[in-house]
N, C-alpha and C positions, 0 to 999 in steps of 0.2 A: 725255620719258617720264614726267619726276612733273607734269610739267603735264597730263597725258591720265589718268594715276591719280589727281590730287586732284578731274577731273573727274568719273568716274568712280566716284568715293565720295563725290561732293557727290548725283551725279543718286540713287543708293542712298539716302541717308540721306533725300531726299526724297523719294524713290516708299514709305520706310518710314513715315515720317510722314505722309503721304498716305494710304496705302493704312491703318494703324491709326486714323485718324481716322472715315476711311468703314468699317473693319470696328466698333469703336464704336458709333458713330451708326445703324449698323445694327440691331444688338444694344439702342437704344434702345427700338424697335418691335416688332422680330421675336422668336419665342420660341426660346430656347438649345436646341437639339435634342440639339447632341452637341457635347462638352468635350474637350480634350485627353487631358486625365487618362482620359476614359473610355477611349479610344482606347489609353493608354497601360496602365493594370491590365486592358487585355481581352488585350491581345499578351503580360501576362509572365506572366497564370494558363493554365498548361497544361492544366488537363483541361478537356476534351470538354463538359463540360455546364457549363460557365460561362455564366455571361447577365446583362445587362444592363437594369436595372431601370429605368427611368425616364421616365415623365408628366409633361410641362410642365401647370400647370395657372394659373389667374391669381390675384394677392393678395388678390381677395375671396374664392375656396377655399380659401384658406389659413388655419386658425384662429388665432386673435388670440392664442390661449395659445401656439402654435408659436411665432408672430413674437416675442411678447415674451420666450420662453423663451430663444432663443436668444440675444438683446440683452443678457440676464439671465446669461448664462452665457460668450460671447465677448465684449462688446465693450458695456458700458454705456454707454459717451458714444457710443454711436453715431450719438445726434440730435443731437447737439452738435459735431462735431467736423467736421475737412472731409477727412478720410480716413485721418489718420493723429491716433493718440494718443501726444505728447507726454511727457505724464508718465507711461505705461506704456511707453511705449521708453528713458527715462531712468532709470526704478524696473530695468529687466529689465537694461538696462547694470552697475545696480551690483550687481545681483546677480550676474552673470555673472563681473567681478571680485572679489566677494569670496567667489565658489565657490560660490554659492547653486545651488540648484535652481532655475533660472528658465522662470518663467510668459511664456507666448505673446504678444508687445504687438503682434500681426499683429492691425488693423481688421476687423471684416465688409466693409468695402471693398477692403482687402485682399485678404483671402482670397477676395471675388469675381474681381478685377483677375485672380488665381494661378490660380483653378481654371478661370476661362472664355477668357483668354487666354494662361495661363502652362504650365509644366512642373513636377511638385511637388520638383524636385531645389533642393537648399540650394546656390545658391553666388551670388557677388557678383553676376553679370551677372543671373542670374536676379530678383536683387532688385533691379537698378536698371530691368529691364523692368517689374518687379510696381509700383514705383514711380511711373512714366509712365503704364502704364495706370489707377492709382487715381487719379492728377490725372485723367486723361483722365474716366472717369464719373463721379467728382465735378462736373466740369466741367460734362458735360453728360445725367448722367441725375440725378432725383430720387431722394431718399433710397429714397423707394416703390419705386421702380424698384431698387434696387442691391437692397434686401431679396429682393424679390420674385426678382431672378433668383439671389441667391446661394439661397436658399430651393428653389429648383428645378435646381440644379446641384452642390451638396456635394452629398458622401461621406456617404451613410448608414447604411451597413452594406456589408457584402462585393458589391459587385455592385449595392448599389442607390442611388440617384444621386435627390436631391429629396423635397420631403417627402409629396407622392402617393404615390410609390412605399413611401417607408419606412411612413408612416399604413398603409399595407396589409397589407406585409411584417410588418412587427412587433404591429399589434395589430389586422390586417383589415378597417381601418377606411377614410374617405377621411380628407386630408387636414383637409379642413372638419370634419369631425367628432370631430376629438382633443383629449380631455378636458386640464384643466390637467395632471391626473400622467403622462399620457401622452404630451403634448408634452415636458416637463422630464423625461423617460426620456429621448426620442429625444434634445436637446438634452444631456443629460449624456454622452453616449459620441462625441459629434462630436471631441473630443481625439486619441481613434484608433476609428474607426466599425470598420477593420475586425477586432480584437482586441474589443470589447466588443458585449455584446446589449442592447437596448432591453426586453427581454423574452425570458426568464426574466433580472432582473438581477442581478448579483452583490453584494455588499454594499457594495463600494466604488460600484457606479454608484447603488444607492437612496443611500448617504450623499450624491451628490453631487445624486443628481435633490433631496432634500429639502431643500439649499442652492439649488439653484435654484428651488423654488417660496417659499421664503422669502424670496428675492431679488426674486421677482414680486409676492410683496403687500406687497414693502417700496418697489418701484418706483411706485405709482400709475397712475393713470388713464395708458393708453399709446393713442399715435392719432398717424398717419402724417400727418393734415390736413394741417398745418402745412410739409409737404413740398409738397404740390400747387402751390403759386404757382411754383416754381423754373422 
């Protein structure tokens, strides 16, 4: 009997690591169409005229001030790092013990691994899956790559999902064409897109958007090249 259930949970554990390898791998090429999460905020908002915002578009429509805004605002060593920070999980630990208000040390790696393969609920298992799949595209997509697709699968407001969608929604624009302050709006309310507006913003999101464009002309010359060889 335990020799047919440890078989039994060996072929599982394989056909899980198999099948999340080729779903990956997949996702290296193909464009993120629909996310868990979508799936999940369209089933708990009950009214009727709910909808779902969102255009895959590719990282050259995507303007340069989006990209670095958000870099700028979640996850600085994002070029640096191989999917997890380190010293912002170490810094957020002792905060957490010594009562602090603690800041998010969840990667843009991260946060893509959660929102394209994950569930947004807080608990252990959750995190040691969000885990496995940030080794996972670390592994094998380029930095370009993780951008690009987290760039088109967060949370950007109520309903809208990427930054096509949001460049529209919020300032009727495309994406390609969102100015630095406009980007660093939409980037400052990603904490909770859907409690704050990108436009009209409140005073707390201009404070934060004008930390973020400070953060951008204190960042320098930004460029993905350097990812291409992976």
């Amino acid at each position: 009997m335990f020799k047919r259930f440890f078989k039994l949970l060996f072929k599982g554990i394989l056909w899980f690591f198999t099948l999340s390898l080729l779903w990956v791998l997949l996702y290296k090429f193909v464009p993120v169409k629909y996310t868990p999460l979508m799936a999940i905020r369209y089933f708990e908002n009950t009214e009727n005229t709910f909808e779902t915002k969102h255009d895959w578009v590719s990282i050259s429509e995507i303007s340069p001030y989006l990209q670095l805004a958000v870099i700028c605002s979640e996850d600085q060593n994002f070029m640096n790092h191989s999917g997890f920070d380190y010293k912002a999980i170490e810094k957020a630990y002792k905060d957490n013990k010594r009562g602090s208000r603690v800041k998010g040390a969840s990667t843009i790696s991260q946060q893509t691994a959660k929102n394209v393969f994950l569930w947004p609920e807080r608990s252990w298992l959750r995190k040691g899956f969000e885990v496995y799949f940030t080794f996972l595209i670390e592994t094998l997509w380029s930095k370009e790559r993780i951008l690009e697709v987290y760039l088109n699968s967060i949370e950007m407001g109520n309903g809208i999902y990427g930054a096509e969608a949001a460049a529209n929604y919020w300032f009727n624009t495309s994406a390609k064409n969102l100015s630095q302050s406009q980007a660093a709006a939409i980037a400052a309310i990603l904490p909770n897109p859907r409690k704050y507006n990108a436009s009209p913003a409140s005073s707390y999101i201009e404070s934060r958007k004008s930390w973020i464009v400070r953060q951008m002309q204190n960042y320098g010359t930004f460029t993905l090249q350097e990812t291409t060889s992976k």
